[in-house]
Structures are given as C-alpha cells and as structure tokens.
VEXTIDO-914993 format. One record per residue (C-alpha): chain; residue number from 1; y, x, z; residue in one letter. Coordinates in Angstrom, 3 decimals. Last residue first. Example, Ala and Ser with C-alpha at 12.3 -4.5 7.8 and 13.67 -1.06 7.14 Angstrom:
REM VEXTIDO-914993
  chain  resi     north      east        up  resn
      A     2    -1.060    13.670     7.140     S
      A     1    -4.500    12.300     7.800     A
//
This chain:
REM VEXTIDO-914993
  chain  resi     north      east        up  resn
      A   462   109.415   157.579   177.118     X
      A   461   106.956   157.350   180.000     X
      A   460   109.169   156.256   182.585     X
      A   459   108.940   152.725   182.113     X
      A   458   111.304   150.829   184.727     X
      A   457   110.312   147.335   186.209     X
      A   456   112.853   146.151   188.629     X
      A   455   112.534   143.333   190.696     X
      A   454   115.115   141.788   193.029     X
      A   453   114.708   139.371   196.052     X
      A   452   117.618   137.566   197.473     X
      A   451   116.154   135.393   200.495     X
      A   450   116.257   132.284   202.834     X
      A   449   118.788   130.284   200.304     X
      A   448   116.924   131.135   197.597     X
      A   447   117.967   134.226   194.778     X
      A   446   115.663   135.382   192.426     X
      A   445   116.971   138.665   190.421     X
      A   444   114.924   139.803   187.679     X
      A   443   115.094   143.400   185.843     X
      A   442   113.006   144.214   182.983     X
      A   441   113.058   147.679   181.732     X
      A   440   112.663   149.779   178.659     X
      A   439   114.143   148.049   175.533     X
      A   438   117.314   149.691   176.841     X
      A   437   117.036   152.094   179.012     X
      A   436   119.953   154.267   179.616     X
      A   435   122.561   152.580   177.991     X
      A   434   121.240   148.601   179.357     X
      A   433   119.807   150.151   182.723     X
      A   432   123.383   152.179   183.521     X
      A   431   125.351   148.164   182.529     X
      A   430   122.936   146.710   185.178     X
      A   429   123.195   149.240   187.946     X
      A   428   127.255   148.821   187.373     X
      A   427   127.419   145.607   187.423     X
      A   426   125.175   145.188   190.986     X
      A   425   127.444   147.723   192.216     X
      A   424   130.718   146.339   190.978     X
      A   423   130.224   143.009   193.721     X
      A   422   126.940   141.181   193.954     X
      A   421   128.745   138.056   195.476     X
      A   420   126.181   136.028   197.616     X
      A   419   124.833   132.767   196.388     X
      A   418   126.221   129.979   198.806     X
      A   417   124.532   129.033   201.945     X
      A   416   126.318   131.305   203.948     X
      A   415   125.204   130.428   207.378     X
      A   414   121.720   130.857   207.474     X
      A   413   121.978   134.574   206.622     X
      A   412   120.171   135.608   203.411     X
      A   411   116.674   137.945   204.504     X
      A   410   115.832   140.987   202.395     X
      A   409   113.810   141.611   199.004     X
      A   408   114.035   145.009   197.087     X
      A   407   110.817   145.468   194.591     X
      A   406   110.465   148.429   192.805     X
      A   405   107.822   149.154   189.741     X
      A   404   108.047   152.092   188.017     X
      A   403   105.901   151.886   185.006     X
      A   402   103.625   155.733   183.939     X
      A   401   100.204   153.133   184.136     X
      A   400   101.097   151.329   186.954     X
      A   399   103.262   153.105   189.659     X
      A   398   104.938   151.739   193.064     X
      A   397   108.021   151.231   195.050     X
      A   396   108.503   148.849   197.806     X
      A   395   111.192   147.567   199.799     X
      A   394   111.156   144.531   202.033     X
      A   393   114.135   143.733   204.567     X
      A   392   114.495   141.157   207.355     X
      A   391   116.704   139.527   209.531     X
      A   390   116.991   138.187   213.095     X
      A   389   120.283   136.703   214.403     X
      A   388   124.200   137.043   213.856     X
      A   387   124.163   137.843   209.861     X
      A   386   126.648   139.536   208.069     X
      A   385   125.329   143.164   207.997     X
      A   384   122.038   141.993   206.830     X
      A   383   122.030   139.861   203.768     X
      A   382   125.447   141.062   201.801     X
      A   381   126.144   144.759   202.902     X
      A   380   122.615   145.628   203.777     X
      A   379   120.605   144.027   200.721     X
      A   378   123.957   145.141   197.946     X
      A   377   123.114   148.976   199.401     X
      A   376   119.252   148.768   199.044     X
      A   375   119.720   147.101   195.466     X
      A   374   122.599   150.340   194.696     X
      A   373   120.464   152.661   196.327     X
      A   372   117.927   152.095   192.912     X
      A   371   120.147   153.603   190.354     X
      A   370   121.457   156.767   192.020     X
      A   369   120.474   159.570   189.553     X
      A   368   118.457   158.284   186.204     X
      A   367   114.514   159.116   186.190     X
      A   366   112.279   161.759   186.173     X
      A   365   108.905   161.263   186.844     X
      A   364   106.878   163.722   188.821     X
      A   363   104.695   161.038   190.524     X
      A   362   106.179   160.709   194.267     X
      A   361   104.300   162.314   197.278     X
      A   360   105.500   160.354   200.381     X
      A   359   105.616   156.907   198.307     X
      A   358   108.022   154.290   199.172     X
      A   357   106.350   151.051   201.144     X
      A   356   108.951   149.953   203.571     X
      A   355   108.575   146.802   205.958     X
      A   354   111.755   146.677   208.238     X
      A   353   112.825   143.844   210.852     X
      A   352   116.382   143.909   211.575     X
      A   351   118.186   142.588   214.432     X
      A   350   117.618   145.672   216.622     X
      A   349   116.894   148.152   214.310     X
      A   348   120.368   147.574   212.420     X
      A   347   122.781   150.143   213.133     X
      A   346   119.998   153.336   213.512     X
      A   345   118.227   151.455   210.839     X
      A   344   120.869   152.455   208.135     X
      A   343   120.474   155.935   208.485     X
      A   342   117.108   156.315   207.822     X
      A   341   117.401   153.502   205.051     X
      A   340   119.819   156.222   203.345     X
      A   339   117.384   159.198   204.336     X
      A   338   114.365   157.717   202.787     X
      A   337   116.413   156.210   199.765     X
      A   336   117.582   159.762   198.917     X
      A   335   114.149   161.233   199.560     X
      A   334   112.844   158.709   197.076     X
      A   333   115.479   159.825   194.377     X
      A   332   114.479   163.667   195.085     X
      A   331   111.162   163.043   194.581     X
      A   330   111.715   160.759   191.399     X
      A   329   113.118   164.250   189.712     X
      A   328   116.864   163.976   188.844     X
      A   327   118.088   163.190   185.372     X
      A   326   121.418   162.752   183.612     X
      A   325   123.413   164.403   186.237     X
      A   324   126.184   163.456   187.535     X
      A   323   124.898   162.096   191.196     X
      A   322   122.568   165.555   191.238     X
      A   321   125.332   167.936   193.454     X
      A   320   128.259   165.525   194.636     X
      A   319   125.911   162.313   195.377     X
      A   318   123.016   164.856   196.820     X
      A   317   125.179   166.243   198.890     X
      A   316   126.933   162.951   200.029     X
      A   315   123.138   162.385   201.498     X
      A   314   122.687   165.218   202.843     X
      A   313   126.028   165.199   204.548     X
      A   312   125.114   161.813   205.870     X
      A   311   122.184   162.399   207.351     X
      A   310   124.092   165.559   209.034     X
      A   309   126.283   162.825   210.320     X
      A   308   123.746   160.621   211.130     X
      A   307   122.352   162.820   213.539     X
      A   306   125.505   163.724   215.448     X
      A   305   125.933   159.749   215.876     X
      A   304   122.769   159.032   217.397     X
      A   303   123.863   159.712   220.979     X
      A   302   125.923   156.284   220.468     X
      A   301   129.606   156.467   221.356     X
      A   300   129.846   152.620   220.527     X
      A   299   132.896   153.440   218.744     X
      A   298   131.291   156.196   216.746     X
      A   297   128.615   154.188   215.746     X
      A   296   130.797   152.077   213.947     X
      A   295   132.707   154.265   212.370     X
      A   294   129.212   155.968   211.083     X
      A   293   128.655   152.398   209.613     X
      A   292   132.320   152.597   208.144     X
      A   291   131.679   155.461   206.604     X
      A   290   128.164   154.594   205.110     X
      A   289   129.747   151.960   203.230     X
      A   288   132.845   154.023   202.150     X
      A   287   130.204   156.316   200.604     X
      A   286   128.479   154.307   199.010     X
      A   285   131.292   152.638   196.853     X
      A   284   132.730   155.827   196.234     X
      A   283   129.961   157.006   194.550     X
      A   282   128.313   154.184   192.580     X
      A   281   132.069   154.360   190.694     X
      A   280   131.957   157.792   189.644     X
      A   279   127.951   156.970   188.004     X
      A   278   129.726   154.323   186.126     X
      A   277   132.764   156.459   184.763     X
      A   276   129.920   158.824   183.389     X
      A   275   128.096   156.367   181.676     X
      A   274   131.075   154.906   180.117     X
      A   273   131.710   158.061   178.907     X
      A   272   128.486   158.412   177.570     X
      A   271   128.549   155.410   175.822     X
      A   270   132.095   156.477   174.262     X
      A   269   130.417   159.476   172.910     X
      A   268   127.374   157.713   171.459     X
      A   267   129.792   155.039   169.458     X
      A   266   131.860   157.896   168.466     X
      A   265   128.753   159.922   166.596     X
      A   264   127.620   156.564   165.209     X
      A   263   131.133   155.683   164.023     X
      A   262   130.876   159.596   162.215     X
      A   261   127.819   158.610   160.823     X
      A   260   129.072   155.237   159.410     X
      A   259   132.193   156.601   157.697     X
      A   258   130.380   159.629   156.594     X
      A   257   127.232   157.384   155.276     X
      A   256   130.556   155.039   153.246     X
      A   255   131.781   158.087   152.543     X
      A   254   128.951   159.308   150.604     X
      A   253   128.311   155.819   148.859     X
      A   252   132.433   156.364   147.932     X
      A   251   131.905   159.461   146.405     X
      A   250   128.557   158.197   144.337     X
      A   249   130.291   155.451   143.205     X
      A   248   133.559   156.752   141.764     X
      A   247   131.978   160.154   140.426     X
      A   246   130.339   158.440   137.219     X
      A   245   133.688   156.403   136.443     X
      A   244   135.862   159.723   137.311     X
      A   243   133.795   162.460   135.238     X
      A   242   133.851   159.712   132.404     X
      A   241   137.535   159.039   132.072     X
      A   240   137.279   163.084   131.508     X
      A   239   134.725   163.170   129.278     X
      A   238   136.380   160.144   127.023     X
      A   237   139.918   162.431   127.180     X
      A   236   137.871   165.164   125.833     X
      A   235   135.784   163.625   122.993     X
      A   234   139.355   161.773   121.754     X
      A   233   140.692   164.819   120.906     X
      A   232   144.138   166.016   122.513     X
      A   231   142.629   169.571   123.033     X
      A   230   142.509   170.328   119.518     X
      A   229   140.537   173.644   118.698     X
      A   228   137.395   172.076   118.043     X
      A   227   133.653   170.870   119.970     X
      A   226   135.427   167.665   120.930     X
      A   225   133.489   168.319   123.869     X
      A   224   134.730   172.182   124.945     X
      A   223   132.532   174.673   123.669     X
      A   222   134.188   175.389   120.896     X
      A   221   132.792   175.615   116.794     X
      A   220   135.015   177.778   115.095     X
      A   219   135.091   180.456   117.630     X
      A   218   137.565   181.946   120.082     X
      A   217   135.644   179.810   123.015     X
      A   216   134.003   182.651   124.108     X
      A   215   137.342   184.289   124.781     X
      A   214   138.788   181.918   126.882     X
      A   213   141.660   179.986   125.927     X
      A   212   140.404   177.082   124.818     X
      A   211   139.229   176.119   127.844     X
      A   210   143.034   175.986   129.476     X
      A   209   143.479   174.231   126.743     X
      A   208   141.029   171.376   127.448     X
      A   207   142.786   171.261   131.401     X
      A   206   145.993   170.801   130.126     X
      A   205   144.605   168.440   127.329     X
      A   204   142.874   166.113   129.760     X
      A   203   145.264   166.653   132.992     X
      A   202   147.831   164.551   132.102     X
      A   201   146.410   161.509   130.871     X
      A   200   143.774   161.730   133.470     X
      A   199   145.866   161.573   136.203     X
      A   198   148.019   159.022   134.661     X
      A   197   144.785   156.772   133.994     X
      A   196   143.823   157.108   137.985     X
      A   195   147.254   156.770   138.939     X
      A   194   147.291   153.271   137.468     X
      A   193   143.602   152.392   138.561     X
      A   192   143.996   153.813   142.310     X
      A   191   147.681   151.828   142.838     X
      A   190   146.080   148.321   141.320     X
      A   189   142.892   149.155   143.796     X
      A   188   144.782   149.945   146.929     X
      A   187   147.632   151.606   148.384     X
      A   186   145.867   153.573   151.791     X
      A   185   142.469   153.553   151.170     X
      A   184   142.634   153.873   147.178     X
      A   183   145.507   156.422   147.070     X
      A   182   144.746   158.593   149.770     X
      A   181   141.139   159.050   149.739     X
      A   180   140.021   158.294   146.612     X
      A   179   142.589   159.104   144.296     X
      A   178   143.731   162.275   146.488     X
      A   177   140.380   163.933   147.802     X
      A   176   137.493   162.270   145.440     X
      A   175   139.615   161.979   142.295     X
      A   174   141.552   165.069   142.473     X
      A   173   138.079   167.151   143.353     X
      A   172   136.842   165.574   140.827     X
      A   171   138.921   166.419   137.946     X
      A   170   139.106   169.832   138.885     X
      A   169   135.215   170.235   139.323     X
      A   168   135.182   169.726   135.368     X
      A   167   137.643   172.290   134.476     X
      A   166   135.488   174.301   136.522     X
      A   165   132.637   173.823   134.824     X
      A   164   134.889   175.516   131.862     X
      A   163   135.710   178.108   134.438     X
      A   162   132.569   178.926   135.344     X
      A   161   131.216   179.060   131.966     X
      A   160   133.777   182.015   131.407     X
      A   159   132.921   183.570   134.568     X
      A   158   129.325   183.279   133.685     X
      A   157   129.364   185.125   130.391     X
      A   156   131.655   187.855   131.304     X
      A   155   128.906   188.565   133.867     X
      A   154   126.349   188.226   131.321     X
      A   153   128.127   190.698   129.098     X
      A   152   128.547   192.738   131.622     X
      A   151   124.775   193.241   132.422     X
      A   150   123.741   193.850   128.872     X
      A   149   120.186   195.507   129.601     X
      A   148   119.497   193.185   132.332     X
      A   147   120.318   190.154   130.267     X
      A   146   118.357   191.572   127.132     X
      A   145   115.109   192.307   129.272     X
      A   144   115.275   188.825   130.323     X
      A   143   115.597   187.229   126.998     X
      A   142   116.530   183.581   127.865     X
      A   141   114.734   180.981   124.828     X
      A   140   116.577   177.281   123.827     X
      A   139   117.620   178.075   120.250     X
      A   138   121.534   178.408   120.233     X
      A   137   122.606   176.069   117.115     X
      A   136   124.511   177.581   116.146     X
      A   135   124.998   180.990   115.283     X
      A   134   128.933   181.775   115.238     X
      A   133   128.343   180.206   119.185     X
      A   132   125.209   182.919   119.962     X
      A   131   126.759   186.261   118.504     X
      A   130   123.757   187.791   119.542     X
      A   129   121.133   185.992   121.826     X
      A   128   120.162   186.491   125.435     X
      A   127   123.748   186.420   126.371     X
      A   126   123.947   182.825   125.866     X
      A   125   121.019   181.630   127.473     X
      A   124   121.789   183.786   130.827     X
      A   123   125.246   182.678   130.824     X
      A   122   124.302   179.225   130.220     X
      A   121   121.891   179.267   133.261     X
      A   120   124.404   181.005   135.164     X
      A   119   126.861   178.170   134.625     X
      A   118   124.200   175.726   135.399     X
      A   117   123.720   177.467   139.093     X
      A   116   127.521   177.493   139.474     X
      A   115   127.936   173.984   138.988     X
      A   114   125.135   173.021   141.187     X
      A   113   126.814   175.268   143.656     X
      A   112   129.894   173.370   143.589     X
      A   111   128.126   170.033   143.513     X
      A   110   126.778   170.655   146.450     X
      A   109   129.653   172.190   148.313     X
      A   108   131.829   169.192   147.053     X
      A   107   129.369   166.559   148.435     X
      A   106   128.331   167.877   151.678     X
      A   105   126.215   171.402   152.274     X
      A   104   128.507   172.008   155.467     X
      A   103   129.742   175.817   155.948     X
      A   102   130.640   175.843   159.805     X
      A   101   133.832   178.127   160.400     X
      A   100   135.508   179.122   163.746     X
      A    99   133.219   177.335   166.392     X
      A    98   130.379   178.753   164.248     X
      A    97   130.906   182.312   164.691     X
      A    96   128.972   183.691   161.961     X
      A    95   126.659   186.000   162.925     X
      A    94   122.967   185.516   161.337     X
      A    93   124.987   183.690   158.122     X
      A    92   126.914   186.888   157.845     X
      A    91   123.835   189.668   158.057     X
      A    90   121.836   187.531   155.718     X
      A    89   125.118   187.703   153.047     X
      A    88   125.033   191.153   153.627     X
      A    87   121.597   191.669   153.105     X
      A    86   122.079   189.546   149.772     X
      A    85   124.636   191.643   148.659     X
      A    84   123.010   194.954   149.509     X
      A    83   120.094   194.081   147.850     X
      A    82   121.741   192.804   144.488     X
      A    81   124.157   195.986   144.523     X
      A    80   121.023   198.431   144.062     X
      A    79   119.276   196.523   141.617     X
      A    78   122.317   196.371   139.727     X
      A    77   123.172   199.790   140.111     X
      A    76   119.230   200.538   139.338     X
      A    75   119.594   198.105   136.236     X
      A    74   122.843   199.571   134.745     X
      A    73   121.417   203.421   134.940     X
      A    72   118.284   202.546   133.450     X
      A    71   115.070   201.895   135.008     X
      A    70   111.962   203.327   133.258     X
      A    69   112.276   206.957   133.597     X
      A    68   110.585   209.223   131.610     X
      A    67   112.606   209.474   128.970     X
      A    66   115.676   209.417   130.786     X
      A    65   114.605   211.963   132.898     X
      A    64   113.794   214.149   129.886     X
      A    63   117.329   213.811   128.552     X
      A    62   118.951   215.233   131.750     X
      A    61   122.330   212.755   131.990     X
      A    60   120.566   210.874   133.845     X
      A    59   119.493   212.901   136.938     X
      A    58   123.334   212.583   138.233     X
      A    57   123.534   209.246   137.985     X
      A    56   119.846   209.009   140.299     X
      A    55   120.977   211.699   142.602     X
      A    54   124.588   209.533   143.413     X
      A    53   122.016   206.626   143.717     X
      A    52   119.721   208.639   146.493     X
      A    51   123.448   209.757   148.465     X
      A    50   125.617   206.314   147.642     X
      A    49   123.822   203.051   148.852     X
      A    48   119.892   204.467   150.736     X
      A    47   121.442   207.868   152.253     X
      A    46   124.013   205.822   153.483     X
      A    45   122.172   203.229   155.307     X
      A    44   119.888   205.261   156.185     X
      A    43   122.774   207.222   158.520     X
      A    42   124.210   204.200   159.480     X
      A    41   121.412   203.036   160.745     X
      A    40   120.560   206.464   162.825     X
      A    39   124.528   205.909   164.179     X
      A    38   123.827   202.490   165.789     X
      A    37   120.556   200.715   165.014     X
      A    36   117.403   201.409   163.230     X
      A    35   114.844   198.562   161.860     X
      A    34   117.180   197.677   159.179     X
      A    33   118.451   200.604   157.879     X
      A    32   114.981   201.917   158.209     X
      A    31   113.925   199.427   155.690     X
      A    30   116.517   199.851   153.642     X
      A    29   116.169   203.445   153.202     X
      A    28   111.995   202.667   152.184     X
      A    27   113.363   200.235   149.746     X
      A    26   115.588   202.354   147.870     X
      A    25   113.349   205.401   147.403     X
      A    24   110.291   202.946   146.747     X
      A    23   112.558   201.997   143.482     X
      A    22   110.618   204.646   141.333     X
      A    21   107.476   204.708   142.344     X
      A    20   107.205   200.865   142.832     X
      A    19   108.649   200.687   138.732     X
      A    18   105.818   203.440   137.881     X
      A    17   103.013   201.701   139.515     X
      A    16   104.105   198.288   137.551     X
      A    15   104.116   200.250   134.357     X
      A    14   100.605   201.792   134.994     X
      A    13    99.540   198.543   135.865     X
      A    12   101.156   196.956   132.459     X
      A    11    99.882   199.223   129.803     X
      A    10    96.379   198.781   130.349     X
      A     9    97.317   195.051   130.437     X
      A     8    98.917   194.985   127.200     X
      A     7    96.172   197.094   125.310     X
      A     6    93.872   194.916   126.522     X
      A     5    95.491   192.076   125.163     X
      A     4    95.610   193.737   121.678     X
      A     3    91.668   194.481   121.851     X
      A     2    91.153   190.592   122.915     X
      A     1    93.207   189.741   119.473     X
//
C-alpha cells in the first residue's frame, strides 16, 4: 500500500509541472493584458484569446502532441472561455454605472442564484454517470475528470435542470409580485386565497408539461415529482400548493424589513428637510434684527455706522457661506458671536452692562451652524432693547471634559412683568438640538422677573 502511494505522488508533481507548463502561455498573456493599456493591451489580449489557442487546435491534430499533451482540446477552450468570462464579468462590476442599473442581492436575486447553483450541482451529478435516470438510483459521487471531458453534456445538463428549477421560480415569482403584492394588499385575504388556488390550478400541469418535454426527462422514471409522464398527478399539484405556503411567510417577513427600511430611509429624509427649513428660518430672523439696529444708527448719523456695516457683511457672510452646512468649526461659531455682540454694543453700551467670557482660542470642536446666536438674539430683542434704564447681559462659554457648556443670562425690564414671548427662534434652536442631538444635550431655561437665564450643555465628543 505505501509503495502504491508513492507511485501516486511521484506521478503527481511531474503532472502538476506539466499542467503550469502548459497553461503558463495563457496566463502570462493575461497578465500583460491586464497590466498594459491602450493598443499594447489589445495586442496581449489577442495573442492570449485567438493567436496561442489557434496554435494549440492546430498542434492537435499531430498525434505526438496529443500524446504528450495533457489538456485536451475541450478543456483548454474551456479553460480559455472561463478566464475571459470571469475577467469580463470583473471588468463590468468595476464600471457599471450605478445611477443606470444597481444589481440588489434581495429575495428573487437570491433565490435565483440558489437555483442556479443546485442546478449545476445536478448537472455535475448527472453527467458524472452514464445513462444516470435509466439507472436509478443515481449514487451520490461527481466525476470531475468525466465533467471536463464531456463538457456539452454538462451544459445540456444544466439548462435542462434550469428549466425544471425554473418551473419552480415561476410559481413564485407570481405569488410574491402579483398574489402578494397586488392581490393581497390591495383586495385582501378572500381575493389572495381564491386566485391563489386558480393560479395554481392552472399553472400545475402547464408548467409539469413543460418539464416533460425536455429531453432528460424522456425516461420512464421523470424528474418531475410525480416521478411519471402525467402532469395532472397529485405529487405536482401538492409541490406547487407547497412552493406558495412555504414562500408566503418568508415574502411577506422580507417586505415587512422593506416596508420598515424604506420608512426609515423617509423618516431621515424628512428630518433633514426639516433641518434645512430651520436653518432658512434662523436667517431671516437675524438679519432683519441687525437691519433695523443699523437703521437705527443710521438715523442718529453715528460715525460707527461704516463699521457696522462691514460687521455686518461678515456676519451675513458667514449666514450665506457656513449657515447650511451641517458643521462649522467652534472657532468660526465664537467669531460669529464675537462680531454679533460687537455690533450690538455700539446700540446698547450706554444702558447695558456686558460681562462676556467666550474663549479666544476655541477647542477644535465642531458643532451645528448658528445655534447659540439665537439665545444672544432672544436676550437683546426681549430683555434689552425694551427696557428704559440699566440692563445687563452674561454670556459664557466653557469646556469640561469634550461638554460645551454656555450660559446666556440678561436683565428682564421692570415693566413687563409677564414671561417674555420666545418667538420662532427659541423653537427653532430647540427642534435643531432634538434632530441633531438628541440624547446629547440638556437645555434649561429659568425665567424670574429680574432675569431669563438659559443653559445649554452640548457634548461634542460623539
């Protein structure tokens, strides 16, 4: 026995040098082919698919080639046509335009290729044996060197088995698009379950014929599941009923995750929408409150009027430029609130009092575009622009540990004793926080009658 299994092995390197030798040819063209471009691929490319083959068919019709060749005409084709197709079939998924076709492994694709991957498998059983369905049973063994040997045959094989699992996709494909989808959505159960039996009525024997028909079904013993010639057996109407009661579930647990991916998908669109229609609102708002400051000014013919226009311009260029983005650097937002409370205590320095704490070099945080003018804005329009006598604003903004923390107080005048109106602003801010940062902020509002005081804690480290 150990002599015998040295004889195999001492036969298989020299083999195994042999097979390199003689398919290095078509491997070393392909190689080139691929790392080559323009004309010089071209060139391997057909040196590699018709000139070294063309040589090959030619060299075997000398007797001694054949004898010393290993590879037979059928397997270097079929060598040669296996690498091309799956080079092509790189080449297309590298290039495909997606905006014109997307291939989606979903439910029918799946199954489709499972389908076609069991048909091979039968094809591969069946042609390793000869005369396989007059000699039945078919013992469970695939000859390899038989299937490479009899390519057509296998071919012939898997088209026929293709078709029979075909049969089988039919019946699906009705139920899932058509039963399913039309019928039992849109006319209900008592419509599904009567076209449902009709379909299968009908279809059972066409389909079961359509079976018999092929060639490797010209036996006594079919491979259909009544295993006969009579397509109105019981075996094939109960396979049928059965491809629809198995499929039922499993299509609609498939649209059911469809259903509730594609509501996720519209839920996140129409969040950032609303988003977006936010951010246009903080806009307008600002800017008709800095207007009518710079009116203002303009009245009193104040020599800081020129300034404050090029304060504003900075400012309306930050709005047009970084307001719709997602995310603008915490520098840039502090520079914003510099400039804004710049321009504000040009109108106010005489009533107001003014403590500000914002940091000159920020932490490089990012953070959503105009969310923290809005508290400055609300403190100016409702606490210090209505009040005849001395006032006050607070604003600080600090760090712990990767938290924003930003504090906005300012004086109430003494003779609105009633809780100010926030207007959109205040809305808006709130709604942004809630899409934006949800679970990642705390924002508290105490209102006295001295003072309105609000604190925002934003974590930035997410």
């Amino acid at each position: 026995m150990d002599e015998m299994n040295s004889a195999y092995w001492e036969d298989f390197f020299p083999i195994l040098v042999q097979l390199c030798f003689e398919l290095s040819p078509i491997f070393i063209c392909q190689y080139f082919r691929l790392n080559t471009s323009g004309t010089t691929s071209k060139i391997w490319w057909l040196l590699g698919f018709a000139v070294i083959p063309l040589v090959a068919l030619l060299a075997y019709h000398n007797s001694m080639f054949v004898q010393q060749h290993l590879l037979s005409r059928d397997v270097t084709l079929f060598i040669l046509w296996l690498i091309e197709g799956i080079l092509f079939f790189n080449h297309w998924l590298q290039h495909k335009s997606k905006n014109r076709f997307k291939f989606a492994l979903n439910m029918d694709t799946g199954l489709l290729l499972v389908f076609i991957l069991l048909s091979f498998m039968w094809a591969l059983l069946l042609n390793s044996h000869e005369d396989p369905l007059n000699n039945q049973p078919i013992p469970f063994l695939i000859d390899v060197k038989r299937n490479v040997l009899n390519l057509g045959d296998l071919i012939a094989y898997w088209c026929q088995m293709m078709i029979l699992y075909g049969c089988l996709f039919v019946l699906y494909l009705i139920h899932h698009h058509l039963l399913i989808k039309r019928v039992l959505r849109q006319q209900g159960v008592v419509a599904y379950l009567w076209m449902t039996t009709l379909t299968v009525l009908i279809l059972y024997p066409v389909l079961s014929q359509l079976a018999l028909w092929l060639p490797l079904n010209q036996v006594q013993m079919t491979l259909i599941p009544s295993g006969d010639h009579n397509p109105f057996d019981f075996w094939n109407i109960y396979i049928a009923t059965l491809v629809m009661v198995i499929s039922l579930p499993v299509i609609l647990a498939f649209q059911a995750q469809a259903d509730y991916r594609d509501v996720a998908e519209l839920e996140q669109k129409t969040l950032q929408t609303e988003l977006k229609l936010l951010q246009q609102q903080i806009n307008p708002h600002f800017l008709f409150n800095t207007l009518n400051n710079l009116y203002a000014l303009s009245l009193t013919k104040s020599d800081v009027a020129p300034g404050m226009v090029l304060q504003l311009a900075n400012l309306l260029r930050f709005v047009v430029y970084k307001g719709g983005l997602d995310k603008v650097s915490l520098a840039d937002e502090v520079t914003y609130l510099n400039d804004y409370l710049a321009l504000q205590k040009v109108r106010v320095d005489n009533k107001c009092e003014f403590t500000i704490d914002l940091p000159s070099e920020p932490p490089g945080f990012y953070l959503s575009p105009l969310l923290l003018i809005v508290f400055l804005e609300n403190a100016f329009k409702h606490g210090i622009e209505p009040s005849n006598q001395k006032c006050w604003l607070n604003v600080s903004l600090t760090f712990v540990e990767g938290k924003l923390l930003f504090i906005c107080e300012n004086s109430l005048p003494k003779q609105k004793k009633a809780q100010p109106e926030p207007g959109i602003g205040l809305d808006n801010v709130r709604r942004r926080l809630e899409l934006i940062y949800k679970n990642q902020h705390e924002l508290d509002i105490l209102v006295s009658q001295e003072s309105y005081r609000v604190t925002l804690t934003l974590d930035l480290n997410e």
